[in-house]
C-alpha positions in Angstrom: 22.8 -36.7 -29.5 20.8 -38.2 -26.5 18.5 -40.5 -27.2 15.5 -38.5 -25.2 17.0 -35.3 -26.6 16.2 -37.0 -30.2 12.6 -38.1 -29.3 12.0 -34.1 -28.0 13.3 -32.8 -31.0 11.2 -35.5 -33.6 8.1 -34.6 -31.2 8.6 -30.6 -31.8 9.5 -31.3 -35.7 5.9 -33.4 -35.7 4.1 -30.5 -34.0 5.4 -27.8 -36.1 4.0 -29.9 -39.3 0.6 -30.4 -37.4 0.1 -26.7 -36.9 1.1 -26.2 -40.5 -1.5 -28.9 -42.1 -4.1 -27.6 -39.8 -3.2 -23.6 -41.4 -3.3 -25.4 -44.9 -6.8 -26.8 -44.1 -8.3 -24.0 -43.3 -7.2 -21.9 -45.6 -9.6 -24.0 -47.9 -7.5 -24.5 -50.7 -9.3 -23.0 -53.3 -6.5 -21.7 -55.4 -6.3 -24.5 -57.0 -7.2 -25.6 -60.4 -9.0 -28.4 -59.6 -10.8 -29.6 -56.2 -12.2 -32.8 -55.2 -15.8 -34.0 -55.0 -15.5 -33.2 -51.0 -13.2 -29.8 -51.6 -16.6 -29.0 -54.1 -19.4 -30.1 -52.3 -17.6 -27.9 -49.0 -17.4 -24.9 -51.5 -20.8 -24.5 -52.9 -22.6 -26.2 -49.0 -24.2 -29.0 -50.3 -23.7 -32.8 -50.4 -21.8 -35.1 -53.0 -25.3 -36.4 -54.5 -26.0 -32.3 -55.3 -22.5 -32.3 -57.0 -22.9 -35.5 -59.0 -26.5 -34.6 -60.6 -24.9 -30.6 -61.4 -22.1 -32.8 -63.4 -25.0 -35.2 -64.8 -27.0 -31.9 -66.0 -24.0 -30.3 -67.4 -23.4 -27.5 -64.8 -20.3 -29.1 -64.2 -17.4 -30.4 -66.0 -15.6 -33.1 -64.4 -11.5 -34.7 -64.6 -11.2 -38.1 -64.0 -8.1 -39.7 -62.7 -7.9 -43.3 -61.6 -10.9 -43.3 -59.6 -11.0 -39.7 -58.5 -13.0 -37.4 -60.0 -12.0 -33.2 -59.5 -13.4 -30.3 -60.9 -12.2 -27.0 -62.2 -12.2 -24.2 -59.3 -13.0 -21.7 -61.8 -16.1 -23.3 -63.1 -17.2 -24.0 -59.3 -16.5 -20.6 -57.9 -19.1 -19.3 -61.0 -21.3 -21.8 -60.4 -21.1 -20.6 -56.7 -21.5 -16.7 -57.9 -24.7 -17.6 -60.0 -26.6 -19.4 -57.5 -27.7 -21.9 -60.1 -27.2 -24.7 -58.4 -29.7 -24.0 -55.9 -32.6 -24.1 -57.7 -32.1 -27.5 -58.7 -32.9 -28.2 -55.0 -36.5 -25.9 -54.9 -39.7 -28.3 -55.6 -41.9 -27.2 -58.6 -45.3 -26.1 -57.4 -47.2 -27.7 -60.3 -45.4 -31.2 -59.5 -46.3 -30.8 -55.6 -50.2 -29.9 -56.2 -50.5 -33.3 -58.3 
């Protein structure tokens, strides 16, 4: 095979596997049994601090591995459903009068 021939064909086989990764990405990847802290904080729209302080308060459950930390997709899609985790963000109106 041609040497320019090969590069063509590596460029197409490196284009097909972008469009693929960028499908995959979208898609979410929530049927998994665990996500990461960023695939979690995506899912229920908050930040990484919110996700840390609903593990700290027991709301969530958390795997470590190395120095990764996931969580089971189950217990964030019901945490999702339940809204719970949103009123952890509200202000108190007792604590804001004082």
């Amino acid at each position: 095979m041609a040497k320019g021939k090969e590069s063509t064909r590596d460029a197409d086989i490196m284009a097909v596997l972008k469009r693929i990764e960028k499908k995959l990405d979208t898609q979410g990847g929530y049927d998994k049994e665990y996500l990461s802290i960023a695939e979690t904080s995506k899912y229920l729209s908050c930040n990484r601090g919110m996700v840390y302080q609903l593990t700290k308060a027991g709301r969530l459950t958390q795997k470590k591995i190395g120095k990764r930390r996931y969580y089971p997709t189950s217990q964030v899609k019901a945490l999702f459903d339940s809204k719970a985790y949103q009123s952890d963000t509200t202000t108190k109106p007792e604590a804001a009068v004082k």
